[in-house]
C-alpha positions as a Markdown table, in Angstrom:
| # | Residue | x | y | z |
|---|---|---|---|---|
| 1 | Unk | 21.6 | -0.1 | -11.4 |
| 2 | Unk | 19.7 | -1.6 | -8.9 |
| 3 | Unk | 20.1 | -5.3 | -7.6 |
| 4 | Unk | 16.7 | -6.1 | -7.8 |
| 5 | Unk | 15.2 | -9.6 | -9.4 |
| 6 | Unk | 14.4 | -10.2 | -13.0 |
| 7 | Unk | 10.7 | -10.9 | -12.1 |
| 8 | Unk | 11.1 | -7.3 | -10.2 |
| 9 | Unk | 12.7 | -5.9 | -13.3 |
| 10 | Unk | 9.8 | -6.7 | -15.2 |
| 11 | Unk | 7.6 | -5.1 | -13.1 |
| 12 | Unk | 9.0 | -2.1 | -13.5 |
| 13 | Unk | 9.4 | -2.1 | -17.2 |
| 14 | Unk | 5.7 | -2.9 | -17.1 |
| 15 | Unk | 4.5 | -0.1 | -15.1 |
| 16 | Unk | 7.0 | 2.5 | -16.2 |
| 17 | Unk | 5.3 | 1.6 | -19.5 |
| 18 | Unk | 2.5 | 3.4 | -18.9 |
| 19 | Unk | 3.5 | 7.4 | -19.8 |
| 20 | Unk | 2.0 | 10.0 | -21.7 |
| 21 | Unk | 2.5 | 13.2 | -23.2 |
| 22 | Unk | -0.2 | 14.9 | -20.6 |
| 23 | Unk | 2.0 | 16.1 | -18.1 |
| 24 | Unk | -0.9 | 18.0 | -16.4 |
| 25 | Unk | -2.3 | 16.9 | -13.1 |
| 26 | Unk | -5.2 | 15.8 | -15.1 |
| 27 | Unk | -2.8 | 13.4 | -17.3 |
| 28 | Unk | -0.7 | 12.7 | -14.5 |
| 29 | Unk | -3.8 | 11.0 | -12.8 |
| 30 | Unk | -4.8 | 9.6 | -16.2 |
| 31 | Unk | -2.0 | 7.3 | -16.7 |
| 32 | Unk | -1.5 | 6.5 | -13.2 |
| 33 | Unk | -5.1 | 5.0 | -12.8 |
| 34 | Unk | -4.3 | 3.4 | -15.9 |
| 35 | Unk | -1.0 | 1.8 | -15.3 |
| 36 | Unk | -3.5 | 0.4 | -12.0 |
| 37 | Unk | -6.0 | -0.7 | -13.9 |
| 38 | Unk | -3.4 | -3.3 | -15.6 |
| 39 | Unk | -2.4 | -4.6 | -12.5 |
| 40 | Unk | -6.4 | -5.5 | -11.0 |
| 41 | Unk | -7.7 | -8.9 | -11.1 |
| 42 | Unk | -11.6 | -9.6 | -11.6 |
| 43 | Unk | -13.7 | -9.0 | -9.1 |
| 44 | Unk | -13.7 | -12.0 | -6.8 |
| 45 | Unk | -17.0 | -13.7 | -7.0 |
| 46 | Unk | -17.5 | -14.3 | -3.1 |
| 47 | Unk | -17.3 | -10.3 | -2.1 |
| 48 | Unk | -20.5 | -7.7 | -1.7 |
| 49 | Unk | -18.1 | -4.7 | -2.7 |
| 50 | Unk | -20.6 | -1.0 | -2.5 |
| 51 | Unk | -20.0 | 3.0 | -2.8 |
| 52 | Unk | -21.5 | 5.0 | 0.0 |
| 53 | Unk | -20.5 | 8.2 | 1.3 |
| 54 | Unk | -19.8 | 8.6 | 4.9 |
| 55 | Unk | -20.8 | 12.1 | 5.5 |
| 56 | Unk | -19.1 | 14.0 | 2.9 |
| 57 | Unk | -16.0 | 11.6 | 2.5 |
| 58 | Unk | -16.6 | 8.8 | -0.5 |
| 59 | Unk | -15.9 | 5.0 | 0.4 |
| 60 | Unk | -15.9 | 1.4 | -0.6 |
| 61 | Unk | -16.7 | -0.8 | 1.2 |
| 62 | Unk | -15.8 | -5.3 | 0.7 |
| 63 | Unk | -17.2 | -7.8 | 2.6 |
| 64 | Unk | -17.7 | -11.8 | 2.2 |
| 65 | Unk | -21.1 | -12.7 | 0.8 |
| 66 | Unk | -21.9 | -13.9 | 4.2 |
| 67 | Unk | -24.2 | -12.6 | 7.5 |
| 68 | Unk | -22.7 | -10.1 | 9.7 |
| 69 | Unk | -21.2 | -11.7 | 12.6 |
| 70 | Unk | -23.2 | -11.3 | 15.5 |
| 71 | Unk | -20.7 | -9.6 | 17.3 |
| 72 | Unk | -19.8 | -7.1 | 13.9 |
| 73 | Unk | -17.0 | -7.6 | 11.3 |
| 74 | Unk | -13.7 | -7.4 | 11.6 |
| 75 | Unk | -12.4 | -4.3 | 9.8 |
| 76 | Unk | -9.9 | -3.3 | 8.1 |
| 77 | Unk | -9.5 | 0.7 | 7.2 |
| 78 | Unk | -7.6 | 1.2 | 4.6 |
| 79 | Unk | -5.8 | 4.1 | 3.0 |
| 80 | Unk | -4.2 | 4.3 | -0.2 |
| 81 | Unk | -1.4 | 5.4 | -1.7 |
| 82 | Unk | -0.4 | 8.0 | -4.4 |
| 83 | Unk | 1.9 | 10.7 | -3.0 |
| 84 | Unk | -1.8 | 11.8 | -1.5 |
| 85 | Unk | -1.9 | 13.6 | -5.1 |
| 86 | Unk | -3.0 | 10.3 | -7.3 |
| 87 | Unk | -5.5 | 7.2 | -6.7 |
| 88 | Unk | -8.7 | 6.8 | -5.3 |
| 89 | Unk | -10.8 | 3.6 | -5.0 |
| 90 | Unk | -10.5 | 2.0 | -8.0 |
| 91 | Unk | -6.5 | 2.4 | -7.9 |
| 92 | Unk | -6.0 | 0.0 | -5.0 |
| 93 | Unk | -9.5 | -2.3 | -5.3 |
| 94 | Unk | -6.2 | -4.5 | -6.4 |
| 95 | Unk | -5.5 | -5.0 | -2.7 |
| 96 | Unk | -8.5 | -4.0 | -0.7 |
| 97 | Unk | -10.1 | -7.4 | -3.1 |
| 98 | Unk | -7.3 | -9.6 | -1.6 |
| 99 | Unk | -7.4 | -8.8 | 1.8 |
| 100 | Unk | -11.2 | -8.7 | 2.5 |
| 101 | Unk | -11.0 | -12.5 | 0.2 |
| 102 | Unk | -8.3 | -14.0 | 2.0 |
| 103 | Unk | -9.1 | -12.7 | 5.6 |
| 104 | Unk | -12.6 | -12.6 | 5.1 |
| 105 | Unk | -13.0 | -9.6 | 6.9 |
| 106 | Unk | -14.8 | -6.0 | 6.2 |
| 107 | Unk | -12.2 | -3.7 | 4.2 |
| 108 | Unk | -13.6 | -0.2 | 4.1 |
| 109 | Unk | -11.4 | 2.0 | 1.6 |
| 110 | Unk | -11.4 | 5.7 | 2.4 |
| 111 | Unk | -12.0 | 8.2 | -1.1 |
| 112 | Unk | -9.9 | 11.1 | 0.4 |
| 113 | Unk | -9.7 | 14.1 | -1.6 |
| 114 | Unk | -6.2 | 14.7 | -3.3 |
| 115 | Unk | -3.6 | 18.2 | -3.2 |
| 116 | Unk | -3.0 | 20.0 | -4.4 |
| 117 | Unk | -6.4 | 21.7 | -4.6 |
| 118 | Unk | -7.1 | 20.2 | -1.3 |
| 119 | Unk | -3.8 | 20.1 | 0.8 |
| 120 | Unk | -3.0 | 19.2 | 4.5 |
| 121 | Unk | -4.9 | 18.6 | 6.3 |
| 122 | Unk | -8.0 | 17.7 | 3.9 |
| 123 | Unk | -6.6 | 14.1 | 3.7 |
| 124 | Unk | -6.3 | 13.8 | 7.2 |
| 125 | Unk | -9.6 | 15.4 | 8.3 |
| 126 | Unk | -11.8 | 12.9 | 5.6 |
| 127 | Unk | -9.8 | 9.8 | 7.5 |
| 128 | Unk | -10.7 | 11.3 | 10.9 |
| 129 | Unk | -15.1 | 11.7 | 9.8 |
| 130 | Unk | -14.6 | 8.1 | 8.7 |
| 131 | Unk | -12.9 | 6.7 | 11.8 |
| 132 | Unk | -15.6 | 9.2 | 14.0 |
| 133 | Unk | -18.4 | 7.4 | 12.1 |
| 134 | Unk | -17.1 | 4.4 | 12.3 |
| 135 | Unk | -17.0 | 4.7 | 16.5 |
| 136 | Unk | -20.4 | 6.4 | 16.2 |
| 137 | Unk | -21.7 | 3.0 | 14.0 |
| 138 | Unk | -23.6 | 5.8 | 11.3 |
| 139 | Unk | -23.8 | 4.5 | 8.0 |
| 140 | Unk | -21.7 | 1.6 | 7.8 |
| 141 | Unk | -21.9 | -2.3 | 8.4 |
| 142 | Unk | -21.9 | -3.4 | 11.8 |
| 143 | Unk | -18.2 | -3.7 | 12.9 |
| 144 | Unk | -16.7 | -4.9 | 15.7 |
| 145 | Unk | -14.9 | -2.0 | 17.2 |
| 146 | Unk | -12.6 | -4.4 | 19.3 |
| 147 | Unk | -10.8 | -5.9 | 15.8 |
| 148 | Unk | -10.5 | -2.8 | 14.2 |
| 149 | Unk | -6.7 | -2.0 | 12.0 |
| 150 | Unk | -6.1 | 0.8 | 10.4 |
| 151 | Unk | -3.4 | 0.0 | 7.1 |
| 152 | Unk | -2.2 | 1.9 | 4.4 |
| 153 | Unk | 0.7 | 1.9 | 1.5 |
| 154 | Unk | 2.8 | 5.1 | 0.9 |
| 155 | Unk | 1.1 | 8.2 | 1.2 |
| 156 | Unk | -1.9 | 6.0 | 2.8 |
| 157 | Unk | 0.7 | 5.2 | 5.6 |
| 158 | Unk | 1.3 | 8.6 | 6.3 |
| 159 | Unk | -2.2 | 9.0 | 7.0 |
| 160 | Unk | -2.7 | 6.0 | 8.8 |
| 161 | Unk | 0.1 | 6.8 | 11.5 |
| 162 | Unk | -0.7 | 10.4 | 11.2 |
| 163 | Unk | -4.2 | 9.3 | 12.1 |
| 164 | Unk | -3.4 | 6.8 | 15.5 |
| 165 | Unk | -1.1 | 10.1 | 16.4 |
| 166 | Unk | -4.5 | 12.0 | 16.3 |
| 167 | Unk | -6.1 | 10.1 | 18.0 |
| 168 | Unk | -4.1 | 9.3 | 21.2 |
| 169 | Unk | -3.7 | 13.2 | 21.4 |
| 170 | Unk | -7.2 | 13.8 | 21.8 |
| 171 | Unk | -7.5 | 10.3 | 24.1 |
| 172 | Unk | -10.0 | 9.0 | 21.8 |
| 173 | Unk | -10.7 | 5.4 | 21.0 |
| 174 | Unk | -7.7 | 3.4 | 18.6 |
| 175 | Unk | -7.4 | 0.8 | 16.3 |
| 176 | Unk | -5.6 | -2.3 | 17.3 |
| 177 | Unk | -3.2 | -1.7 | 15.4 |
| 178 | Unk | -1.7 | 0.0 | 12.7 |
| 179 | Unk | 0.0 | -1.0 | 9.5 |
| 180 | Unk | 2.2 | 0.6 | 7.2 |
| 181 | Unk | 3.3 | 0.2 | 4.1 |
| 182 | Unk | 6.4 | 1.8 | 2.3 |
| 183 | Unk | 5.3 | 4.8 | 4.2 |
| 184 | Unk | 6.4 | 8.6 | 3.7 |
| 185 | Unk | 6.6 | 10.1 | 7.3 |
| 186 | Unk | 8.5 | 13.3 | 7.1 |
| 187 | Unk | 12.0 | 12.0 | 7.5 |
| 188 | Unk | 15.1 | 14.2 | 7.7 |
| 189 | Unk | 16.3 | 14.7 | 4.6 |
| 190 | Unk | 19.8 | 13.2 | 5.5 |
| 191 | Unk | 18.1 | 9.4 | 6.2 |
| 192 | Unk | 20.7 | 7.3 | 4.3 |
| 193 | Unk | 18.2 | 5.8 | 1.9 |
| 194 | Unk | 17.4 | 9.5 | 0.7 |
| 195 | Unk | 21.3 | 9.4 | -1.0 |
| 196 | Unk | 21.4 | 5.6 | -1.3 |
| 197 | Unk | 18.3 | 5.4 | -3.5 |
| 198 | Unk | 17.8 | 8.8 | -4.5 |
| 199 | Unk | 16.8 | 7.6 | -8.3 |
| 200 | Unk | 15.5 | 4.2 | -6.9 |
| 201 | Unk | 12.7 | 2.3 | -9.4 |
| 202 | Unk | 9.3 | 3.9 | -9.7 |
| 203 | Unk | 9.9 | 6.7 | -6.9 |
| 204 | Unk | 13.0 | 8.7 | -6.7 |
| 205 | Unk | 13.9 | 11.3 | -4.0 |
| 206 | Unk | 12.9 | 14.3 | -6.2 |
| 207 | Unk | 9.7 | 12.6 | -6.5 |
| 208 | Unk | 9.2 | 12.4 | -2.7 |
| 209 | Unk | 9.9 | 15.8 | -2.5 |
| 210 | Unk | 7.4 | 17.3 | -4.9 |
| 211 | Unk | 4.6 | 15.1 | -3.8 |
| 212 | Unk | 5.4 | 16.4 | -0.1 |
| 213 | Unk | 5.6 | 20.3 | -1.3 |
| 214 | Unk | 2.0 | 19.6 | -2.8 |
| 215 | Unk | 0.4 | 18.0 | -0.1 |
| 216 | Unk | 1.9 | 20.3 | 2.6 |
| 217 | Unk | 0.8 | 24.0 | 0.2 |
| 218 | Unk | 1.1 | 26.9 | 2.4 |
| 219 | Unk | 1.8 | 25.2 | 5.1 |
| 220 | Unk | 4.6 | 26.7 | 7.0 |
| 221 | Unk | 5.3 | 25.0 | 10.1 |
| 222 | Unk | 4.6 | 21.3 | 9.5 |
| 223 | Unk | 1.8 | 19.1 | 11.7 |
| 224 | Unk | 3.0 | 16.1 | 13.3 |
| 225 | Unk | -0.2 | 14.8 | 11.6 |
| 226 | Unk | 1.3 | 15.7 | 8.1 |
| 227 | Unk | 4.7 | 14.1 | 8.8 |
| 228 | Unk | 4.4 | 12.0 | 11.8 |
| 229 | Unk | 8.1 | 12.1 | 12.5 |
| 230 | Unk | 7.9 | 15.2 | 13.8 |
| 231 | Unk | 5.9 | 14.0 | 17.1 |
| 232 | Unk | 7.2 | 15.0 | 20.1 |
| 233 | Unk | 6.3 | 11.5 | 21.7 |
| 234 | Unk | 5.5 | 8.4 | 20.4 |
| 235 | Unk | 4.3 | 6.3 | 23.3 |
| 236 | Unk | 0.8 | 5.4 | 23.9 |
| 237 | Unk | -0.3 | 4.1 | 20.2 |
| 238 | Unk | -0.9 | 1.3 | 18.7 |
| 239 | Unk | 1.3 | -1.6 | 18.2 |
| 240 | Unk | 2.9 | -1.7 | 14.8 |
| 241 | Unk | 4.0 | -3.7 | 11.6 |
| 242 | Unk | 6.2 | -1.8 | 9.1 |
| 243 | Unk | 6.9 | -2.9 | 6.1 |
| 244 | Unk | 9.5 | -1.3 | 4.0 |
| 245 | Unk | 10.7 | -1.5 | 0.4 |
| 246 | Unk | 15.1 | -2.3 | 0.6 |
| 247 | Unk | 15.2 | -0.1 | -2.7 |
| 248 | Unk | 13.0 | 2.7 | -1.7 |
| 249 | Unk | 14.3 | 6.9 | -0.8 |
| 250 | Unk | 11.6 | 6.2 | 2.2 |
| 251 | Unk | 13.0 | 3.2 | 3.1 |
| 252 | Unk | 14.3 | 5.0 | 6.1 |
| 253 | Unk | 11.2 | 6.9 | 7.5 |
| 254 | Unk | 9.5 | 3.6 | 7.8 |
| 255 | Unk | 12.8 | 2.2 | 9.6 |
| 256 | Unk | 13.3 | 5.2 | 11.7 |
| 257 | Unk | 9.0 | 5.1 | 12.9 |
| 258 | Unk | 10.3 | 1.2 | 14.1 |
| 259 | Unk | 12.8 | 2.9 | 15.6 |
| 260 | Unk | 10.8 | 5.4 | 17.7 |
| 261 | Unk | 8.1 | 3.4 | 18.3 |
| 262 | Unk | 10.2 | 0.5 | 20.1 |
| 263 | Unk | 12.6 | 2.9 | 22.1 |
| 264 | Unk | 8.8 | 4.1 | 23.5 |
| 265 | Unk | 7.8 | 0.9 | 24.2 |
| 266 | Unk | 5.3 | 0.1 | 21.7 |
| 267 | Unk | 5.2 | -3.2 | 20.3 |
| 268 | Unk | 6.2 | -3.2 | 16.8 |
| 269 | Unk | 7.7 | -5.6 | 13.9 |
| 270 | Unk | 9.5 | -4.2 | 11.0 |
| 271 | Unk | 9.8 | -6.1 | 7.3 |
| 272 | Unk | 12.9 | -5.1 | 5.9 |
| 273 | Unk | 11.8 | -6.1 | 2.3 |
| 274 | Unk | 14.7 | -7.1 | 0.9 |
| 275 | Unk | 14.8 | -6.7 | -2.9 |
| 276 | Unk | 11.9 | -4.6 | -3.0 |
| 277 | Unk | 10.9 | -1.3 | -4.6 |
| 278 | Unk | 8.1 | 1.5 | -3.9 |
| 279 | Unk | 5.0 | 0.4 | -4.9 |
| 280 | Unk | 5.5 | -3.3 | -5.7 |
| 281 | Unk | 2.4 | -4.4 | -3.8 |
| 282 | Unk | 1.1 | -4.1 | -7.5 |
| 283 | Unk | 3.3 | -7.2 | -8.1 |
| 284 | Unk | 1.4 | -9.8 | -6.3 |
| 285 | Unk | 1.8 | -13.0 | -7.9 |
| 286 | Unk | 4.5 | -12.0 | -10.6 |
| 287 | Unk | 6.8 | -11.4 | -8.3 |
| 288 | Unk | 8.2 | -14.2 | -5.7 |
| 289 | Unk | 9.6 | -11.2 | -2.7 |
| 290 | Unk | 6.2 | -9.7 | -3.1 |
| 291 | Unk | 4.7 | -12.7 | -2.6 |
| 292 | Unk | 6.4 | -13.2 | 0.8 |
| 293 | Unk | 5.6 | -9.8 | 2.0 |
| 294 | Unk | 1.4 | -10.6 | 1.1 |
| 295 | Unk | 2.3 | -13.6 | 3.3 |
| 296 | Unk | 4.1 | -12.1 | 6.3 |
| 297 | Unk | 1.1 | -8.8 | 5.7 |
| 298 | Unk | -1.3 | -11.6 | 5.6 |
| 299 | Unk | -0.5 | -13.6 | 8.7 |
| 300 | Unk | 0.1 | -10.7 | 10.8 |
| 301 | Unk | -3.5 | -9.6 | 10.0 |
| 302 | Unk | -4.6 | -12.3 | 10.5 |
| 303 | Unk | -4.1 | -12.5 | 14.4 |
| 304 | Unk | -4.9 | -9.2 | 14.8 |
| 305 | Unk | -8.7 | -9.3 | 13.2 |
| 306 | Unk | -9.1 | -12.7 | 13.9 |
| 307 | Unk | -7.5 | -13.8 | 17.2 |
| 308 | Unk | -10.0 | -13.5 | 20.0 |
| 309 | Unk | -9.2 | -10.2 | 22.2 |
């Protein structure tokens, strides 16, 4: 039994309520979209939200009903999570609406396609055409390319870091910085949280294991880009917030990126998110330690979209 608060507790009974006796990939992504669906507010009335594609890659984009700045929007690219197997737009509009409300701000969500019929590195190729065409300004709202953050929860952290690796490699323009959520980054399997939460609420080891195995296929020797702990180096990128879940088997990828990031000198904050669980970002406003980590999320974007450079 895990400590974790009666409000929490609820949460989870809530979502784990969602099953079904599909247990294809089909029905898997069935009942995931619709345990999301129960967890999205209405639309807020003050966003322009649109579906383009960006070359091949799907997207969504949410903006204030407002001008464009003169000098572009501030952007946020985000990424979402689903063991890179489940979720797409509509799964995380929950959290793309509050951000691009509260910050008003541009939030463009990225509609990457899903293993295990398209493993590595689809994913990460469809979030490298949108960043491209972002730099290139084809087909999207004018942004300002100086307040530019790349963010993502779980799987979408993977990609996210995976992504700022990619692109110091090839010494190509990066985000301001990069945020990541509960992330899965290819840890050892011997990180303490592995054995410490290893049937942990809503995501337990096993499951990190066969979402991993899907994503990665036939790969054999694993890309820093799939599992971003295995970089060599991890100087030169952009500053960082982490935010991990206390009650989570990746709890310690996220802490050990912190880690590795500070020892090579890049400026970075870590959330240790006491009493939370994997994919509580779902609990916004039923659950009081969620609430403070949309707050800390919140203010830290906040001065880095909005601050002047």
């Amino acid at each position: 039994m895990y400590p974790i608060s009666s409000q929490m507790r609820a949460f989870v009974a809530k979502t784990e309520a969602f099953t079904s006796d599909d247990s294809s990939l089909a029905g898997l992504r069935q009942t995931y979209n619709r345990m999301c669906q129960a967890f999205t507010p209405p639309v807020p009335a003050e966003l322009h939200i649109a579906d383009f594609s960006v070359g091949s890659v799907s997207v969504r984009s949410y903006r204030p009903e407002a001008p464009d700045p003169a000098e572009g929007w501030p952007c946020l690219l985000y990424m979402h999570g689903g063991g890179w197997v489940v979720g797409g737009l509509d799964s995380h509009d929950f959290i793309c609406f509050e951000l691009a409300a509260t910050l008003q701000v541009l939030v463009i969500a990225i509609d990457y396609r899903l293993a295990p019929e398209h493993p590595y590195p689809a994913a990460y190729n469809d979030c490298r055409a949108v960043w491209q065409a972002i730099q290139a300004g084809e087909g999207l709202p004018a942004i300002n390319l100086e307040r530019l953050v790349v963010m993502g929860d779980s799987a979408g952290g993977n990609l996210a870091a995976a992504l700022c690796l990619g692109l110091r490699d090839d010494r190509q323009a990066m985000p301001r910085a990069q945020v990541l959520v509960y992330p899965g980054l290819g840890g050892p399997a011997d990180l303490p949280s592995r054995a410490d939460c290893w049937d942990a609420p809503l995501l337990s080891r096993a499951d990190t294991e066969d979402y991993l195995a899907l994503y990665l296929g036939d790969t054999r020797i694993p890309s820093p880009y799939a599992m971003p702990l295995l970089a060599e180096a991890f100087d030169g990128l952009p500053k960082a917030l982490i935010a991990v879940a206390q009650f989570d088997p990746l709890r310690d990828d996220g802490r050990l990126y912190a880690e590795r990031l500070q020892a090579a000198g890049v400026e970075t904050v870590l959330y240790p998110g006491k009493g939370l669980v994997h994919g509580c970002l779902r609990a916004r406003g039923q659950v009081p330690e969620v609430d403070r980590l949309y707050d800390y999320l919140l203010g830290y974007l906040r001065r880095e979209l909005l601050t002047q450079v």
